[in-house]
Each structure stands twice: as structure tokens, then as C-alpha cells.
C-alpha positions in Angstrom: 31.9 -17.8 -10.7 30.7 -21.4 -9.7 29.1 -23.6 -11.8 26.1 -23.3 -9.8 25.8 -19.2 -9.8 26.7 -19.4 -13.9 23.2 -21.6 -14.0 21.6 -19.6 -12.0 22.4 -16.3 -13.9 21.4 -18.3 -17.2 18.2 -19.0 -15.7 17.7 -15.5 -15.0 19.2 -14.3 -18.4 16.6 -16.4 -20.1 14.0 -15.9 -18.0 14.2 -12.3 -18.4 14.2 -12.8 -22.8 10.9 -14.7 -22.3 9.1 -12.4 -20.7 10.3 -10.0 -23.0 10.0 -12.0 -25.9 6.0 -13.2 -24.5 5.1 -9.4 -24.1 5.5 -8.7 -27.5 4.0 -11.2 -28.8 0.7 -10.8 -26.7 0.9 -7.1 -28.0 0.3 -8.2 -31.7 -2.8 -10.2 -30.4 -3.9 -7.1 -28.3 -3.2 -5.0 -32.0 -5.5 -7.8 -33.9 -8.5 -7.6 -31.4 -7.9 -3.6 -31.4 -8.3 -3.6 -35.4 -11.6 -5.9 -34.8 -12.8 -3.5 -32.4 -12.1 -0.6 -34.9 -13.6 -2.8 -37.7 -10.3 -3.2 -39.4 -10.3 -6.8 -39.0 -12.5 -9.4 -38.8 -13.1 -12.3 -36.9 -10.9 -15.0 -39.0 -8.2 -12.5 -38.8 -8.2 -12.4 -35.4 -8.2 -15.9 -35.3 -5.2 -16.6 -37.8 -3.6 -14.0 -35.3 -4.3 -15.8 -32.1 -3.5 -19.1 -33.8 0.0 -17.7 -34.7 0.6 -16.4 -31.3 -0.1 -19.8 -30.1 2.5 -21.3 -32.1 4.8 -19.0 -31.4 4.6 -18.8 -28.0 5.1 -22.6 -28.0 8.5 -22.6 -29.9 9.4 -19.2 -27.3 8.7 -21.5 -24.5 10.4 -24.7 -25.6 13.3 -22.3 -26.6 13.9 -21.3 -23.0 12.6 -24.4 -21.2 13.3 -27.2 -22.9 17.3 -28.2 -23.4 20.3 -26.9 -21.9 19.5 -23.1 -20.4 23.4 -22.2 -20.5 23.3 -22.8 -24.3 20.0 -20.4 -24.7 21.2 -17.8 -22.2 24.7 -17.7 -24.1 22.3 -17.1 -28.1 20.3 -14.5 -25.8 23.2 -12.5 -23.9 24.9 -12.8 -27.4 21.8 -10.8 -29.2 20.8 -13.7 -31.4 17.0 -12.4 -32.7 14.6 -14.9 -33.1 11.6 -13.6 -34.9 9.0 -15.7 -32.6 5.9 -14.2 -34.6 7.4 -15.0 -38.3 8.6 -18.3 -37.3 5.0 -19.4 -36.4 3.7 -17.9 -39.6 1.5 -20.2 -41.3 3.5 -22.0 -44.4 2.0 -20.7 -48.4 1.1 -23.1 -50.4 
């Protein structure tokens, strides 16, 4: 494989995990505004949700964008989970 086709398969290989990875996480903000519709939650809750999917979809997309791609396809094809969600969880005081 050229070096150019092994970059090119990266890109795909981590393009594919973002996706992924970005579907989930916009399924636990679709869960949150479910729970407010069904009066399990309420607005700030909501809100902390939306805020954490913000984060996290921040650190998911500098993950895959932002550095070398070989290096992230090689943690994704290698099955390293990143918990995207509970890395943006707010820090306890």
C-alpha cells in the first residue's frame, strides 16, 4: 500500500468513528429533550445535557481533525474507547 492510499484509508477509518461516535452523542440529547417532553426532565437539565454534548463533540472533532489522522485511525482500528460523553462531563467541586 502507498503512502498515499494508507492516508486515505485513515481518513476514511476516522471518518467513519466520527460519525459513529457524533450519532451517539446526538442520541443522548434527543433522550434529554424526550424526558422533557415526557416531564422527566426539566429545562436546566436539558441544558446541562446540550452543554455536555457541546463539549464533547468538540474534543470528538479535534480528536479526528486536528493532528496526525494515521495516529487516530491506528487508536480507532485498534478499538481504543473514548468515552466522548463522560469526558465532557462537568468537573464536581
Amino acid at each position: 500500500m502507498s503512502a498515499k492510499s494508507e492516508r486515505t484509508a485513515a481518513r476514511e477509518a476516522v471518518a467513519t468513528y466520527y460519525e459513529a461516535q457524533l450519532a451517539e452523542l446526538v442520541q443522548r440529547v434527543a433522550a434529554a429533550i424526550d424526558g422533557f417532553r415526557a416531564g422527566e426532565f426539566n429545562a436546566s437539565d436539558v441544558d446541562r445535557a446540550l452543554f455536555q454534548y457541546s463539549r464533547a463533540a468538540k474534543e470528538l472533532w479535534k480528536f479526528c481533525n486536528v493532528g496526525d489522522v494515521e495516529l487516530a485511525a491506528t487508536a480507532v482500528l485498534e478499538g481504543v474507547r473514548i468515552d466522548w460523553w463522560e469526558r465532557a462531563a462537568p468537573r464536581t467541586r
